[in-house]
Each structure stands twice: as structure tokens, then as C-alpha cells.
N, C-alpha and C positions, 0 to 999 in steps of 0.2 A: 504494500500500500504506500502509496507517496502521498506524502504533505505537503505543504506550500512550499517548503524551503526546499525542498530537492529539485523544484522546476525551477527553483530562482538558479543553484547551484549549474543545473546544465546548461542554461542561457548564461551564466555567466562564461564557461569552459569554455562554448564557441566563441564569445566574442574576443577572446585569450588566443586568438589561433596564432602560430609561431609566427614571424616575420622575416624575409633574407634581410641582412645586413653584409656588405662588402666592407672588404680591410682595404684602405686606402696606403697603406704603406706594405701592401703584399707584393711589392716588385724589390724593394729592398731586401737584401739581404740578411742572412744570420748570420752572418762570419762578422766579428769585430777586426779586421787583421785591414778591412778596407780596400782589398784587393779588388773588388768590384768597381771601385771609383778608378777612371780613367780620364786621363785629360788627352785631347789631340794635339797632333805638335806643336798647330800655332799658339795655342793657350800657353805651352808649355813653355817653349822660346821666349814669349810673354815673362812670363813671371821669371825664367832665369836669366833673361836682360833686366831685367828690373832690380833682381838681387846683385847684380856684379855692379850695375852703373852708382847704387845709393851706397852700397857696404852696411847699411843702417837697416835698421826692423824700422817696418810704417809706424810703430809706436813709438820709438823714438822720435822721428821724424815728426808725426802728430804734434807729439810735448814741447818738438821746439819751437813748432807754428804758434801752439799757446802762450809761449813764453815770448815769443816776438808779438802778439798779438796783443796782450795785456795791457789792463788801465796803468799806469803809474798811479802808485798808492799818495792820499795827500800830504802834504805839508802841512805842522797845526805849526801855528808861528804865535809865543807863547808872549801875551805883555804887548800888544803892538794894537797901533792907530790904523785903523781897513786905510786912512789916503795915505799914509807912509806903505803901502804895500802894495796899492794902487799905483804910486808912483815907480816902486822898485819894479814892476812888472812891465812899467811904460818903457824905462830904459835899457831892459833886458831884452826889446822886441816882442816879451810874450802877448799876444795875441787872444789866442784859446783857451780859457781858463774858465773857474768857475770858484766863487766865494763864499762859505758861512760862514756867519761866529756863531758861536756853540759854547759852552762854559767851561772848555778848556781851552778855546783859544778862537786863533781865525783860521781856518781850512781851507788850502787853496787845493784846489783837483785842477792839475794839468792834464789836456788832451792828446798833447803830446808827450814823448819818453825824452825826444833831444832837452825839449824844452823843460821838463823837468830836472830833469841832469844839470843843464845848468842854472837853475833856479836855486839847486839845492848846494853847487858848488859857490855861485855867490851869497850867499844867506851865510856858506863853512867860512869863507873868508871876509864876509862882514860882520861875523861875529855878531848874529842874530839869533838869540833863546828858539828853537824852534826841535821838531821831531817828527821821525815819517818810520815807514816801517819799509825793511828788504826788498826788493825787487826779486821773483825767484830766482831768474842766473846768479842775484848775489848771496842767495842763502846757501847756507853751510848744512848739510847733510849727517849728522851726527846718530850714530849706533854706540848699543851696549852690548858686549859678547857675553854670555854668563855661561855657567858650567867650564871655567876654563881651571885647568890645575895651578898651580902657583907658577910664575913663571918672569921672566927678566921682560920688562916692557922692549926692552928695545930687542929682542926674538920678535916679540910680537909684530912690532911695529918694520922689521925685516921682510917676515913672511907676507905682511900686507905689499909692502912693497915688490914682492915680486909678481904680484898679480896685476900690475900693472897701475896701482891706485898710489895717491901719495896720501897719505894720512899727518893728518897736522899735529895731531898729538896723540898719544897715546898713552892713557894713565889709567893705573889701578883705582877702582873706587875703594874707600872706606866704609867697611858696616860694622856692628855693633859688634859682629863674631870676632872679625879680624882685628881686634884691637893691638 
């Protein structure tokens, strides 16, 4: 004898009926090894003139386009009159510039990098209270090696050198162990 709920059960089972579904990556391969990727000569020619003529990976190349590319960071000019700086900027030539004061000082953002450079070289030798932050070609890259055994800095500072890096300093830190 069937009840209500068994006819509901069977109308539900057909409407459930299976479905095809295609894999869209079933041309690909299972082998990880990559051998299935092939390039034709010209591609190939392509990319190994490309590697002989730069010497450099495109990422490095990238990071230098960024680093030519970059704003010059501002000048805050600490204790100073906006037309005394107005003025210094007339006889510098600078042109492109932009000015706030702010509660530490006057901020000037140059549009250009020349003109920055020497904004900043006449300011060192006019002996004007002022403060800007590194440009990245002029920042210093600084690492700690840890896990290393006790050892003569200047080994250390040897072995770095032969990898073709010049390291500026090289010193042991102090912790609380090592007293």
C-alpha cells in the first residue's frame, strides 16, 4: 500500500535524473614533468634573444623601471617663512612643485627627481633645518643571519665577498645569552 509520501519520493527520483558534465581541462595532461608543453622555434628564438641581449630576469628589469619611475619623497623644511621658500625655489629654476604646511613643517613634493636632487643639495649647503626620506636606489638593504656558530666577523664578511656582494659591515649582534 502507498501513502502520500512514496509518490512524492518517486516524482522527486525523476526529477534527480543524472546530468553529462565535460572536464574542460581533459586535454591537459597528468604528467607534472611538463613535457607536453612545447614551444615552436620562433617563440623559442624569441625568448633566447631576449635572454642573451638583457642578461637580467624581466623582474629585475621591472624594479628598475619602478625605481626610475618614482615620486621623489618631500622635503618638510622645519622653522621656515612659505615666501622664503617660494623665493629659494624661484632661483633654483624649480618650476613643478607643490606646497603644504602641516604641523611639522612646510612640505614641498617635487615633480621632478633632477629637481629634487638639487633642491635638496642647496637646502645641505644652505644650511636649512629640513628632512626627506631615501630614495630607493639610495637605500641600504640590510639582513640578519641567525643560526650561525660563533665565528670571526671578518670569515664572515670574506665568504660574502666572494659571492660577488660587498657588504658594508658586518657585526655580531649582542643578546642577553651572549653576555
Amino acid at each position: 500500500m502507498a501513502t502520500g509520501g512514496e509518490s512524492e519520493d518517486i516524482v522527486m527520483n525523476e526529477a534527480l535524473s543524472p546530468f553529462s558534465a565535460e572536464n574542460r581541462f581533459e586535454t591537459l595532461s597528468d604528467n607534472d614533468d611538463g613535457s607536453d608543453f612545447q614551444l615552436n622555434d620562433d617563440e623559442r628564438n624569441r625568448l633566447n634573444k631576449r635572454r642573451r641581449t638583457t642578461g637580467k630576469s624581466l623582474t629585475s628589469n621591472h624594479l628598475e623601471q619602478q625605481v626610475t619611475n618614482q615620486k621623489p619623497p618631500p622635503l618638510i623644511v622645519l622653522h621656515s617663512n612659505i615666501d622664503k621658500i617660494k623665493e629659494q625655489l624661484l632661483k633654483l629654476n624649480i618650476t613643478e612643485y607643490t606646497l603644504r604646511l602641516t604641523s611639522e613643517g612646510t612640505r614641498i613634493f617635487c615633480s621632478k627627481l633632477g629637481e629634487y636632487k638639487t633642491l635638496k643639495e642647496n637646502m645641505i649647503s644652505s644650511k636649512i633645518p629640513f628632512f626627506t626620506h631615501r630614495l630607493k636606489d639610495e637605500q641600504v638593504t640590510k639582513f640578519v643571519l641567525k643560526g650561525l656558530h660563533k665565528m670571526d666577523t671578518n670569515e664572515i664578511k670574506d665568504a660574502i665577498q666572494i659571492n660577488n656582494s660587498k657588504p658594508a659591515t658586518v657585526q655580531a649582534l649582542k643578546t642577553k645569552k651572549s653576555k
